[in-house]
N, C-alpha and C positions, 0 to 999 in steps of 0.2 A: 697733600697727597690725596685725599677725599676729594676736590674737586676734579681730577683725572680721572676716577671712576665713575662710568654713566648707568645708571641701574634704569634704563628707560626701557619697558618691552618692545621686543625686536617684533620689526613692523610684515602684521600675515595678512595677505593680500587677502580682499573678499572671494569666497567662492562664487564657481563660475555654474551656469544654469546645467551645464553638462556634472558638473562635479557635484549639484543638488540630488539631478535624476539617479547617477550611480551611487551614491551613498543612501538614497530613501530606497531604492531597486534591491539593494542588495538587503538591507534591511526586512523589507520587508518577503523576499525571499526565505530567509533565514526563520524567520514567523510562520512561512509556508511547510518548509521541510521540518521543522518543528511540531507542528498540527498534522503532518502525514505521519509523521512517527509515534506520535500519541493515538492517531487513530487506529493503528497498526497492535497496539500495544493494549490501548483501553477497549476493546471490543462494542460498539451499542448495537445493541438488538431493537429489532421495531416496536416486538409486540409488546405490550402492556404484560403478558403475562409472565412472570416466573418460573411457572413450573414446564417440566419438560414432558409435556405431555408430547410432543410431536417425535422427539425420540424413543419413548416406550410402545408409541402404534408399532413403528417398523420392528419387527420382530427378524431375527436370523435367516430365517426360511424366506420372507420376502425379500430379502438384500441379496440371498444366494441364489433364487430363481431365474435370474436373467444369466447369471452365467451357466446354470446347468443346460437351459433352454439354446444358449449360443455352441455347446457342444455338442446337442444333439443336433444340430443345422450343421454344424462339419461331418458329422458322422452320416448324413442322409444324402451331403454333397457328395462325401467321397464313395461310396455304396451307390450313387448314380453315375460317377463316372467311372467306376468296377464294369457295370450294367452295360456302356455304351461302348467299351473294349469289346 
């Protein structure tokens, strides 16, 4: 009864140069969107420096001046074209 059983591994053909590039492709894909999503995730900064000095310059009043400035420029549009009625 043992000689009837064959325990030989079942025979896997070589892969094929196509079947290399899609398995090393996809591979290394997957190492791609991996490294985007850590980039996404771990932030690096350029500079050498720590502190946050370049947030404490901008103060409130300079972040709010261009929009005060953008709604006197409607308000001088529209009072010119009052003007030309």
């Amino acid at each position: 009864m043992a000689a009837e059983l064959h325990f030989s591994p079942p025979e896997i053909p070589e892969p094929t140069l196509m079947e290399n590039v899609l398995r090393y492709g996809l591979f290394f894909g997957a190492v791609f969107q991996l490294l985007c999503v850590l980039a996404i995730i771990l932030p690096f900064s350029k500079s050498t420096k720590t502190d946050s000095d370049g947030f404490e310059s901008k103060t409130w009043e300079t972040v709010k001046k261009p929009k005060a400035s953008a709604a006197q420029l409607s308000k001088k549009a529209k009072k010119e074209s009052k003007k030309k009625r």
